[in-house]
C-alpha positions as CSV (number, residue, x, y, z in Angstrom):
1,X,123.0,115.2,13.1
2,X,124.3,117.0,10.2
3,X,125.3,120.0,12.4
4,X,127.7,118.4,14.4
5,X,125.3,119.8,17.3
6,X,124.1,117.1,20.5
7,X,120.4,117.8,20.9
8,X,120.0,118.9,24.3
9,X,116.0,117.4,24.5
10,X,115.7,113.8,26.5
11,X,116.9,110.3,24.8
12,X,114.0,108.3,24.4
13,X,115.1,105.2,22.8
14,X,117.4,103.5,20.0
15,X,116.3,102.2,16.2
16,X,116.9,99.7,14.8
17,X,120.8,100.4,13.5
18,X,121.4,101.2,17.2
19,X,121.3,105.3,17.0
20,X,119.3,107.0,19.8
21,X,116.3,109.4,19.0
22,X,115.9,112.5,20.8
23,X,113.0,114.2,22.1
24,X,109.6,112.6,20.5
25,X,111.5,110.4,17.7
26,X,112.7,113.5,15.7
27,X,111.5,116.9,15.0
28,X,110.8,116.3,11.4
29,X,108.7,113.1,12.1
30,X,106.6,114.2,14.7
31,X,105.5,116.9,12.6
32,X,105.0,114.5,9.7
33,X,102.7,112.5,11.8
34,X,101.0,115.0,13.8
35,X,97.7,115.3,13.2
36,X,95.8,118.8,15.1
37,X,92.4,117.2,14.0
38,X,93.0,113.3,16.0
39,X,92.3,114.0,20.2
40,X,94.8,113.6,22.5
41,X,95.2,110.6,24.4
42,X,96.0,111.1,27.5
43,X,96.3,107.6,29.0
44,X,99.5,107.3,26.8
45,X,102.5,109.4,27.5
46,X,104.2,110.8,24.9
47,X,107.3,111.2,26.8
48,X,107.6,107.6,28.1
49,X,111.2,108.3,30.2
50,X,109.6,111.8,32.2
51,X,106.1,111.1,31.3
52,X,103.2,113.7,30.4
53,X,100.1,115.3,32.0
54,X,97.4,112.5,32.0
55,X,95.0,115.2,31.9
56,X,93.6,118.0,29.3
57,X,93.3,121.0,32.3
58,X,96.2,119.8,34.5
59,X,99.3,122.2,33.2
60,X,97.1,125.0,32.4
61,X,95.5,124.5,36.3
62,X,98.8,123.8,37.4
63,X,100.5,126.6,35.9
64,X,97.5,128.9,36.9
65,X,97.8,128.0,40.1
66,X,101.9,129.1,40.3
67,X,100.8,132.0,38.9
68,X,98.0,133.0,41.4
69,X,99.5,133.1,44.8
70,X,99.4,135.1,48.2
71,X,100.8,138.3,46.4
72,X,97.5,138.3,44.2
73,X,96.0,138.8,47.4
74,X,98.2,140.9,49.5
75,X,100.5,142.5,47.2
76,X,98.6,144.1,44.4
77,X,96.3,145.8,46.2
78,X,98.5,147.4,48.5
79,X,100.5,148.7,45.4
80,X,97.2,149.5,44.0
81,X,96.7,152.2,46.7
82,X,100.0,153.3,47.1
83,X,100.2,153.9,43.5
84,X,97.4,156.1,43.1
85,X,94.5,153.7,43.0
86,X,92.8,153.2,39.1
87,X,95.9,155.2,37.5
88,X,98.1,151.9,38.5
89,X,96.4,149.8,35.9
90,X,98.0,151.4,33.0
91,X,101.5,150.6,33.7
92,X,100.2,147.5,34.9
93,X,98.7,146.7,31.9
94,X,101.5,147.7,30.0
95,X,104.0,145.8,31.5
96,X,101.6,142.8,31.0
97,X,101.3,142.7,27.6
98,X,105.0,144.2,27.1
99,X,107.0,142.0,29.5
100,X,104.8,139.7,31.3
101,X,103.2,137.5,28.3
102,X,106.8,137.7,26.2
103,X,108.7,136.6,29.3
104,X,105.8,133.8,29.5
105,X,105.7,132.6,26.5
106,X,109.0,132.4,26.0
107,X,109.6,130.0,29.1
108,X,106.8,127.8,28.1
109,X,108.3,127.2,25.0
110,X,111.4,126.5,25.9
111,X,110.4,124.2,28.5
112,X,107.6,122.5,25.9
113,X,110.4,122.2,23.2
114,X,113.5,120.7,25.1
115,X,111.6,118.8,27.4
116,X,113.9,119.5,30.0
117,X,114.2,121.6,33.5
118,X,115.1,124.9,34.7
119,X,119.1,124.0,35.3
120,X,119.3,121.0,32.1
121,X,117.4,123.1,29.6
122,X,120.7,125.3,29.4
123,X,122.8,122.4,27.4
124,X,121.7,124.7,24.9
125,X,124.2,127.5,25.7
126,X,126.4,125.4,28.4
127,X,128.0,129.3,29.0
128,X,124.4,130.0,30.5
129,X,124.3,127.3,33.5
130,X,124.6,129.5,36.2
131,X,121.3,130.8,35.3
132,X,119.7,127.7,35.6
133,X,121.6,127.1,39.0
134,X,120.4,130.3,40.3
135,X,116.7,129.1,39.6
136,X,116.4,126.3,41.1
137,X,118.6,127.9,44.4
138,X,116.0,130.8,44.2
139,X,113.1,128.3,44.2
140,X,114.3,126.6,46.8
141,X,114.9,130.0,49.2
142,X,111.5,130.7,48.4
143,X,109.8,127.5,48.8
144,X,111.4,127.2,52.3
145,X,109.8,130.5,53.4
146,X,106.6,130.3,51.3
147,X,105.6,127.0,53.5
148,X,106.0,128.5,56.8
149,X,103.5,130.9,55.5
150,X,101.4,128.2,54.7
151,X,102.3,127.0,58.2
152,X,100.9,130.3,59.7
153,X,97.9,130.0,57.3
154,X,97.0,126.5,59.0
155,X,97.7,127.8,62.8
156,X,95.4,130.5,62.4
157,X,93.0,128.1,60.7
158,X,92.5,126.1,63.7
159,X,92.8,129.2,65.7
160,X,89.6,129.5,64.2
161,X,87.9,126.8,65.7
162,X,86.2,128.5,68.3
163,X,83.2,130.8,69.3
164,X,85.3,133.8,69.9
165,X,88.4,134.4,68.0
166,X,90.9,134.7,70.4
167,X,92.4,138.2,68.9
168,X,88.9,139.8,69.3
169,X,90.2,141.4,72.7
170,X,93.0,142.0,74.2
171,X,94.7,140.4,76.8
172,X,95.3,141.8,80.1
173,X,99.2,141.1,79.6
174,X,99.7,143.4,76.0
175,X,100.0,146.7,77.8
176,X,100.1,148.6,74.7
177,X,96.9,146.9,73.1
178,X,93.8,149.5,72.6
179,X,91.7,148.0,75.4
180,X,94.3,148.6,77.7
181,X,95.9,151.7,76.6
182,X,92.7,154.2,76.3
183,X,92.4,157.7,76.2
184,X,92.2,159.4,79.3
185,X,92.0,162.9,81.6
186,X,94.9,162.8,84.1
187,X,93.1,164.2,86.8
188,X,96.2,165.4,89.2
189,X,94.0,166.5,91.8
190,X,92.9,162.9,92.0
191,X,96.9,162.0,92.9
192,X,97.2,160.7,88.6
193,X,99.9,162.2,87.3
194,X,100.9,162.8,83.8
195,X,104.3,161.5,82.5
196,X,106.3,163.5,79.9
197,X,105.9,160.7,77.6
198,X,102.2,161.2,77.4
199,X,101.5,158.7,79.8
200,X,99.2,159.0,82.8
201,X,99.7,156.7,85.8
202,X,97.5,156.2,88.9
203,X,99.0,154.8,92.4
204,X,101.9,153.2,89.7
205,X,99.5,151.5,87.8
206,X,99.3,152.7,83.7
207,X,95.6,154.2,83.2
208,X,96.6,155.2,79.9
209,X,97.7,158.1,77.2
210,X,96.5,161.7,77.7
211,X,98.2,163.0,74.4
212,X,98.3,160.0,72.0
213,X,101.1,163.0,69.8
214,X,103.5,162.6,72.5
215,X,103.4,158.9,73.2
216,X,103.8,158.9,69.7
217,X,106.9,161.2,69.7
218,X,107.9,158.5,72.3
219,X,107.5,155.5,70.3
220,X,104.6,154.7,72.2
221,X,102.1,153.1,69.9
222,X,98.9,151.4,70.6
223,X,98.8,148.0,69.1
224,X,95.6,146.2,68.0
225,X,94.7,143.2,69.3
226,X,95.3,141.1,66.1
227,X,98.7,142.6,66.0
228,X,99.4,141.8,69.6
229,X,98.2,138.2,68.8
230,X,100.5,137.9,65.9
231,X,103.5,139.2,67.1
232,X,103.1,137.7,71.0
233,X,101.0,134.6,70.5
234,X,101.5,133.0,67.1
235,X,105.2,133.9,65.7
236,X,107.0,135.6,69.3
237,X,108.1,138.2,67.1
238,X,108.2,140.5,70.4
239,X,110.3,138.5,72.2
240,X,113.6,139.1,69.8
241,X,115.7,141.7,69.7
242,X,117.1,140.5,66.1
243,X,118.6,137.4,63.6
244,X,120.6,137.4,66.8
245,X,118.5,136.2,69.3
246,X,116.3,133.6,68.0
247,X,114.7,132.1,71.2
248,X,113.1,128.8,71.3
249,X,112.0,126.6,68.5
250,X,107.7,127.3,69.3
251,X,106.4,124.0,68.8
252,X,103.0,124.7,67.9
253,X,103.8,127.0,64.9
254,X,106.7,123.9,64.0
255,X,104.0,121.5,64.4
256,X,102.2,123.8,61.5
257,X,105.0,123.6,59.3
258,X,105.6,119.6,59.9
259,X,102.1,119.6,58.3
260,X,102.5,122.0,55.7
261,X,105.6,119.6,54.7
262,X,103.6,116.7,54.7
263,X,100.8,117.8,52.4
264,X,103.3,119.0,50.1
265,X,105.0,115.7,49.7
266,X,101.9,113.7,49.5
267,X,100.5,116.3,46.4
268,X,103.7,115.6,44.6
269,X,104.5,111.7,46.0
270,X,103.8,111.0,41.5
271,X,105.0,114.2,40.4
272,X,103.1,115.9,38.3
273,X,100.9,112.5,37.7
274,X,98.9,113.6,41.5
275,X,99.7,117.4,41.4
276,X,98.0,117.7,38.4
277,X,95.2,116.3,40.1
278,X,95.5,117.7,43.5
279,X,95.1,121.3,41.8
280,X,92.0,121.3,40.3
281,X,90.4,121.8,44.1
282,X,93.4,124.1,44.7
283,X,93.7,126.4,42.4
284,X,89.6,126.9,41.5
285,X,88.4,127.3,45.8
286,X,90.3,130.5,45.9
287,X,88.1,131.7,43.6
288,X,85.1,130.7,45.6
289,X,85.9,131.7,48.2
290,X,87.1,135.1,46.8
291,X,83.6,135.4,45.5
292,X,81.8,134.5,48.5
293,X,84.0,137.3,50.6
294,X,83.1,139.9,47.7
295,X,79.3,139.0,48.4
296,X,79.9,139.2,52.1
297,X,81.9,142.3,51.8
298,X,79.7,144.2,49.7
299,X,76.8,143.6,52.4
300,X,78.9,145.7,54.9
301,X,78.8,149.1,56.2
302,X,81.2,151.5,54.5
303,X,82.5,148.8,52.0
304,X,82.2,151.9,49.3
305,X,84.7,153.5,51.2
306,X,87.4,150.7,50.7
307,X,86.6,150.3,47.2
308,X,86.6,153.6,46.5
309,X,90.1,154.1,48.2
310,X,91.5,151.2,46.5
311,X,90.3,152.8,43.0
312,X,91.2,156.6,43.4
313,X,93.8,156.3,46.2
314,X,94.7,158.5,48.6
315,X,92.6,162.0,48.5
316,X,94.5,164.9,46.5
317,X,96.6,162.5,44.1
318,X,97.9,163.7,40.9
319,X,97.6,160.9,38.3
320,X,99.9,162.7,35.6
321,X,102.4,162.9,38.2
322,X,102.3,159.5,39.3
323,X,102.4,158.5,35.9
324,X,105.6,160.0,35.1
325,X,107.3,158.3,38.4
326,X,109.6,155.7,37.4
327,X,109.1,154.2,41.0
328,X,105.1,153.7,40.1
329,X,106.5,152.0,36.7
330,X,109.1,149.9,38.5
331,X,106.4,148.7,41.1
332,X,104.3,147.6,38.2
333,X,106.9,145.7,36.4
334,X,107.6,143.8,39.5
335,X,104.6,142.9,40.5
336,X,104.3,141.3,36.7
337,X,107.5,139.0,37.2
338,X,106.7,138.2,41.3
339,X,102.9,137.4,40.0
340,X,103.9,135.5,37.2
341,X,106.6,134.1,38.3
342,X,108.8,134.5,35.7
343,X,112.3,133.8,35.7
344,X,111.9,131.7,38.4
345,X,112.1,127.8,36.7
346,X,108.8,126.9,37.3
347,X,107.0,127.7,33.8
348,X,110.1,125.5,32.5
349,X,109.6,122.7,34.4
350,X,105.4,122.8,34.2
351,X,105.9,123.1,30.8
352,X,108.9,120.6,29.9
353,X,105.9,117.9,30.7
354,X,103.7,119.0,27.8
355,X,102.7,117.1,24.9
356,X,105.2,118.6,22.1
357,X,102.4,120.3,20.2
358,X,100.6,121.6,22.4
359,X,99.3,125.2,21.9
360,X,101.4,127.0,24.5
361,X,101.0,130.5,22.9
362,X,97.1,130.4,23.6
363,X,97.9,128.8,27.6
364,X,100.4,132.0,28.1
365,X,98.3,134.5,26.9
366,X,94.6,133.4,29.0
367,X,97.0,132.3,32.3
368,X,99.0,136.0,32.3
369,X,95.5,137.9,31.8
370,X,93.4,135.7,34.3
371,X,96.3,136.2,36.6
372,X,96.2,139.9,36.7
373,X,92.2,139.3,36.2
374,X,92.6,138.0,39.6
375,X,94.5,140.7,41.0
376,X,92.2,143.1,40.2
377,X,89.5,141.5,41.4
378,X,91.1,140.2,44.8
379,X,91.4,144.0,45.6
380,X,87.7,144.7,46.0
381,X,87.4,141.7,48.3
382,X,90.0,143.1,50.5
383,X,89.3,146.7,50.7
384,X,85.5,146.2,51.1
385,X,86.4,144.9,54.2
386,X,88.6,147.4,55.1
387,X,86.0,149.5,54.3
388,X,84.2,148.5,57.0
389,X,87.2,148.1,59.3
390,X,87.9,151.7,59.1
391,X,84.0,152.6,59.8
392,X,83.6,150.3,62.8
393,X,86.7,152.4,64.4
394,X,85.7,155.5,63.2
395,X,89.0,156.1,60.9
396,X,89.9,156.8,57.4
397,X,90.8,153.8,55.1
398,X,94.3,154.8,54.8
399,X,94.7,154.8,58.3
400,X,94.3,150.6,58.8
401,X,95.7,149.7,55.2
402,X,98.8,147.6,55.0
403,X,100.2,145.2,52.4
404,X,101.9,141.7,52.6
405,X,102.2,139.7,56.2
406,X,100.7,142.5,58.0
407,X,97.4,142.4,55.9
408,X,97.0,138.8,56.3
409,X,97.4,138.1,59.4
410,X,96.7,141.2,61.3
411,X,94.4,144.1,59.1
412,X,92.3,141.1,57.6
413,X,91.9,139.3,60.9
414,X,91.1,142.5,62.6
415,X,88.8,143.3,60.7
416,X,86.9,140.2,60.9
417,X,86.6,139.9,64.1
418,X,84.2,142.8,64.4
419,X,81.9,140.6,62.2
420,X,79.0,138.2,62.9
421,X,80.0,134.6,62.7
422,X,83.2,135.4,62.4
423,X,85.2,132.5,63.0
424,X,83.8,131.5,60.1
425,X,84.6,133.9,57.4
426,X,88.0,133.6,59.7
427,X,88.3,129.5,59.0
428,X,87.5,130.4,54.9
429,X,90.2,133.2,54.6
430,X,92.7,131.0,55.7
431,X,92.0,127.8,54.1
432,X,91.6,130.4,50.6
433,X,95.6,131.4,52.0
434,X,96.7,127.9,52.2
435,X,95.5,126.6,48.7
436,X,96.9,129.6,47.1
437,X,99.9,128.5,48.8
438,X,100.2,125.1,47.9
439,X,100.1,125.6,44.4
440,X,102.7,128.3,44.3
441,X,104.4,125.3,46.2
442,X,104.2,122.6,44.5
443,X,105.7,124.5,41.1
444,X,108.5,125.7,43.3
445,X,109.3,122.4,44.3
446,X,108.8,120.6,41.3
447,X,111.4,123.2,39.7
448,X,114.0,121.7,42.1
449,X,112.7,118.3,42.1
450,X,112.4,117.5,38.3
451,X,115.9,119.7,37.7
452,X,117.7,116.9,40.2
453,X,116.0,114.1,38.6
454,X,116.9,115.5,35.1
455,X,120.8,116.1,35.8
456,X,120.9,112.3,37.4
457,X,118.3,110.5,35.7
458,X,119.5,107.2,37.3
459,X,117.4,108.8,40.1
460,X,114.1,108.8,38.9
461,X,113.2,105.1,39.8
462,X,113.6,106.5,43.3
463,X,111.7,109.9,43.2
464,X,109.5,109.2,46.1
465,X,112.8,109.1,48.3
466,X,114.4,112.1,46.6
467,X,111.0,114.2,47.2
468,X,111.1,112.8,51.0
469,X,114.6,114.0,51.3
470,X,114.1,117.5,50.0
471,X,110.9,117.9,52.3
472,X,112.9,116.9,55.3
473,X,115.9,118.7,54.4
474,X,113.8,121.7,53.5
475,X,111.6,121.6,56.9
476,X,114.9,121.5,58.7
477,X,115.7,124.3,57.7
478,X,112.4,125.9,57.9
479,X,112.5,125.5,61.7
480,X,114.5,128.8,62.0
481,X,111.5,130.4,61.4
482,X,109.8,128.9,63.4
483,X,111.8,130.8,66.4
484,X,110.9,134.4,67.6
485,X,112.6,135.8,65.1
């Protein structure tokens, strides 16, 4: 090159007087040739050392699919409330178009241009590797705990399997649970006596609380079923006192991960060549099922409530205020790069395996809006049914709303459990959880996975092994969580 610069895109293959071409022959004749009328064949790879996606949808699904994950679902619409309901939008909305898309676009077209990962792409400004470094060690922090969700996702799937779900009632044994921690006269003429932590007791057996504001002031809380299943039953959370004591490995929830692993290395065993297949059922069932819920939801006693709450807020709010707080603006920009995920690698390494003139500025604009689209519209599924959650105990909404783990696996599955059929709508949540999973994981894996083979290249005849080797390595690891902790 005139420059004196080394192209940092992939070698491809040598001409005739023995020079090696970079990226697709060179810049100047792949424009020459390109033609935007001819289609696209996608039988042929255009990259023939990393290869392409052998189908028209299968970045744009793909991508999608990273982009739409659990925090669509569990995130935004807790922020939503928090942050004044409606009046959230516009920051929201703002930071889309004036971070989100930019930030998007940007990584797409790096990735599309170089054809290279998150860590090798940097040969472009060697001074920058540590940024690349810190992408794929991010991904792979995240991708170890983002599976063990999945791997909770799939126990309480099969927990599903069953006429009654089994955190309908509670157990005799969780003395804090509602059923077993009512309210109650403490009759002392009747020998009951009432304890100065708001406790009444009967021949030293616990009858329950006769002032729920001092049990309180006690740290006496009743727990709800769910939340007695979750924390007792499915993770053992109550059994630790901290990172210190982990307690034993619970081999049903490491059993869950073990197959969360395994479906993960069998989507990407070809890369992107069965990812890219695997997500056309995984990134479009959320969205049935998301619209099924709605339909459901919206048939439900006090689902105006919940909808309501989740566009207005909590009663009394001041919009202009919240407005001018830079916590409500710093909440919206975050939720744009965790929903996006941006910075993270992935839109690098999804796009690195593009055809080079492919129209990435039209793929970041409709992925970044049908991402927040689905935001949005994931927040009326869920607080429909807290809607009715709160009417079927007699409560306000913002009196059973919660965000992240704790609406997934204990508001949600609460409030199902006072439906009809409801190990079904149960056994649909959950398998809705673990698709939107697995796409966020297969881009966070591929980020570390195509980055390796990248930076040793004499590696890729063996991908199947390095892929089995970061799964097991990875679930390893995971099995720390799979403790009480």
């Amino acid at each position: 090159m005139s420059s004196g610069v080394e192209p940092i895109a992939y070698k491809t293959k040598e001409d005739t007087n023995g020079q090696t071409n970079y990226g697709f022959e060179s810049s100047a004749a792949s424009i020459d040739k390109y033609d935007p009328e001819e289609p696209v064949n996608y039988s042929v790879d255009e990259n023939e050392e990393r290869g392409n996606w052998s189908g028209r949808f299968d970045f744009f699904l793909s991508t999608l699919g990273l982009a739409v994950g659990l925090g669509n679902v569990w995130r935004f619409p807790y922020l939503c409330y928090q942050n004044g309901g409606g009046v959230f939008f516009i920051p929201y909305t703002i930071m889309l178009f004036l971070v989100g898309i930019p930030i998007f676009f940007l990584e797409l077209s790096v990735g599309q241009f170089s054809s290279s990962s998150a860590l090798t792409v940097w040969r472009l400004s060697p001074a920058f590797m540590g940024v690349g470094i810190a992408m794929c060690f991010v991904s792979a922090l995240v991708a170890i705990y983002y599976n063990m969700i999945i791997g909770w996702s799939i126990y309480y799937m099969f927990s599903s399997f069953t006429s009654e779900l089994p955190w309908t009632n509670c157990d005799k044994s969780w003395t804090l649970c509602l059923d077993n921690l009512p309210d109650v006269y403490c009759n002392e003429t009747l020998n009951e006596i009432r304890y100065d932590n708001g406790t009444c007791y009967s021949n030293n057996t616990l009858r329950g609380i006769w002032n729920d504001t001092i049990a309180k002031n006690n740290s006496i809380k009743r727990t709800s079923a769910s939340e007695e299943y979750f924390n007792k039953i499915a993770t053992g959370n109550y059994y630790s006192d901290g990172i210190g004591d982990l307690g034993p490995i619970r081999w049903q929830m490491a059993l869950c991960l073990l197959g969360a692993w395994v479906i993960v290395f069998f989507c990407l065993i070809k890369s992107i060549k069965s990812s890219g297949k695997v997500v056309y059922f995984t990134a479009l069932f959320p969205y049935a099922v998301l619209i099924i819920l709605l339909i459901r939801g919206v048939l439900l006693d006090g689902h105006l409530d919940g909808v309501k709450f989740y566009l207005t807020g909590a009663p009394g709010v001041d919009y202009m205020e919240i407005l001018g707080d830079a916590k409500v603006w710093r909440d919206a920009a975050s939720q744009i790069f965790f929903s996006l995920s941006a910075s993270w690698g992935g839109l690098i390494v999804l796009s690195s395996y593009n055809r080079f003139h492919n129209n990435c500025l039209r793929d970041a604009f409709i992925i970044s809006v049908a991402n927040c689209l689905t935001s949005f519209f994931a927040g009326f599924v869920i607080f429909s049914f807290l809607g009715f959650m709160a009417k079927e105990l007699g409560t306000d909404v913002d009196k059973v709303v919660d965000g992240g783990v704790g609406l997934a696996f204990i508001v949600y599955p609460r409030a199902v459990a006072l439906m009809p059929a409801s190990p079904l709508w149960s056994f649909l949540f959950f398998f809705m959880l673990i698709t939107l999973g697995l796409d966020s994981e297969f881009g966070l894996m591929e980020t570390i996975l195509t980055s390796i083979l990248d930076l040793f290249p004499k590696l890729r005849p063996k991908k199947t092994w390095v892929l089995l080797s970061l799964c097991t390595v990875m679930f390893l690891l995971g099995l720390t969580m799979t403790t009480n902790v």
